[in-house]
Structure formats: C-alpha cells, structure tokens
N, C-alpha and C positions, 0 to 999 in steps of 0.2 A: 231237614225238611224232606218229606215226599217227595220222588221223581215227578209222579204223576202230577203230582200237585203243583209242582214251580214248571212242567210245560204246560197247564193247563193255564198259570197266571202269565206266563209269558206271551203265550197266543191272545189272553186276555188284553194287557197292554201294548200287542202290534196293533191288535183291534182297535185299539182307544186312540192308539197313536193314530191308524189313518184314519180315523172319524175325526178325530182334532182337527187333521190336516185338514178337509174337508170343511170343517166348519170352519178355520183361519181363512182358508181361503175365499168362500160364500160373503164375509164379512168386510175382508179385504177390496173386496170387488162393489158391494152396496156400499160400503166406507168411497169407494172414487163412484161411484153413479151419486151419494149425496153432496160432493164436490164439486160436483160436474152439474149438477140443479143449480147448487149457489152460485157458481160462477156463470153461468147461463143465465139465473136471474139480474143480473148486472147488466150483461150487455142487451141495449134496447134496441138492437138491430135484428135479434135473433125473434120468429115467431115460437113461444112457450107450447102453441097446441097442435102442432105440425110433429110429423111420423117421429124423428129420434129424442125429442125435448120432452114430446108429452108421452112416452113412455118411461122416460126418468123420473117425471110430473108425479105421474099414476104411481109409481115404483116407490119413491122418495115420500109423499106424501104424508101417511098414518106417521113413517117415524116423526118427523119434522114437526107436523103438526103436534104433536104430543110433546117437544121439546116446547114449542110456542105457547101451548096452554097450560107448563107446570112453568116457565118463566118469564116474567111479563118485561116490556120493554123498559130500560131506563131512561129517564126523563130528566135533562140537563136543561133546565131554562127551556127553550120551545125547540129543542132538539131532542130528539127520541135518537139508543141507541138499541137495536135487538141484538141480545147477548146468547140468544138461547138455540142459532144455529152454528155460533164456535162452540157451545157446550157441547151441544151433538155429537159436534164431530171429534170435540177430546174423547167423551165418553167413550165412543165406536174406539178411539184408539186405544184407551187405556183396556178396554175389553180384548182386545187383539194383542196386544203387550200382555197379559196376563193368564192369555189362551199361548202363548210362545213359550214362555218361563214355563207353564204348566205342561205341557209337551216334554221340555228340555228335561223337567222333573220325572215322566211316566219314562221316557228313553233312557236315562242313567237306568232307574230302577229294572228296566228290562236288560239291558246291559249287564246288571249285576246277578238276574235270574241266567240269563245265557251263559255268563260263566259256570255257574253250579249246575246248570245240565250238562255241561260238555267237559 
C-alpha cells in the first residue's frame, strides 16, 4: 500500500473516530433528557411548563411524539398500556450500542494503518 495513502486513510478514521465520539455523546445526553421527560411525567408535583421541564418538553417532543404515532397503545380490557416511549428509549440504546462497536471497529482498523506507517 501507498505511504501516502494509508496516512491519508488514517487521518481519515481519527476524523471519523472523533465525529463518532461526538455524535455518541449528543445521543447519550438526548437519550437521559428523554428519561428525564418520562420520569417528570410521572411525578404530579412537578409543573411540566416551567423553566428546566419545559425545555426537555420542547427538546423531547418531535422524538417521542413520532414513537406515539407509529405505536398505538395496548388495550387490556379498559386498561391502556403505552409501549411506544420504552421503545424509544430501547431504539436511542440500541443506536448508541451500535455507534460504540462501530467506533471500536474504525479504531482497531486505524490501529492496524499506524502500524504500517510507522
């Protein structure tokens, strides 16, 4: 392989590596701002449209609402239950589990470029 070539893919995947980082972490942090809505919706002492709630409110919203309108509540005799903000929050995980291993993937492979330039 080209010198030029495997530092030019190396510099490539440190790039990719700290944008990953970056994006793990944007996620990781919306991923507990929508945990932090759910769990705030529970408690009925907290007001929802006051300074730190309803910035989560506004923030959390478009995802949540979009998990509520692709799955509808299940209905057990006249108990509803909504299943579709623990899906959210698997989904948000399993996205973040699959941005980690893919990380861990681009880091061997720059690993094994830095050994053949040096």
């Amino acid at each position: 392989m080209n010198i030029y070539l495997a530092k030019f893919l190396f510099h490539l995947l440190t790039f990719l590596i700290e944008i990953m980082d970056y994006i793990y972490l944007l996620l990781k942090i919306y991923r507990l701002l929508c945990f932090t809505k759910i769990t705030f919706d529970l408690m009925p002492l907290y007001n929802p449209y006051k300074w730190p709630l309803s910035f989560i409110r506004i923030i959390t919203r478009p995802y949540l609402s979009f998990w509520g309108k692709l799955l509808p509540n299940i209905k057990i005799g006249i108990m509803s239950f909504e299943i579709s903000t623990i899906i959210a929050l698997e989904f948000l995980a399993s996205i973040l589990r699959m941005l980690y291993y893919f990380n861990i993937f681009i880091l061997l492979e720059a690993d094994k470029l830095s050994k053949l330039i040096s």
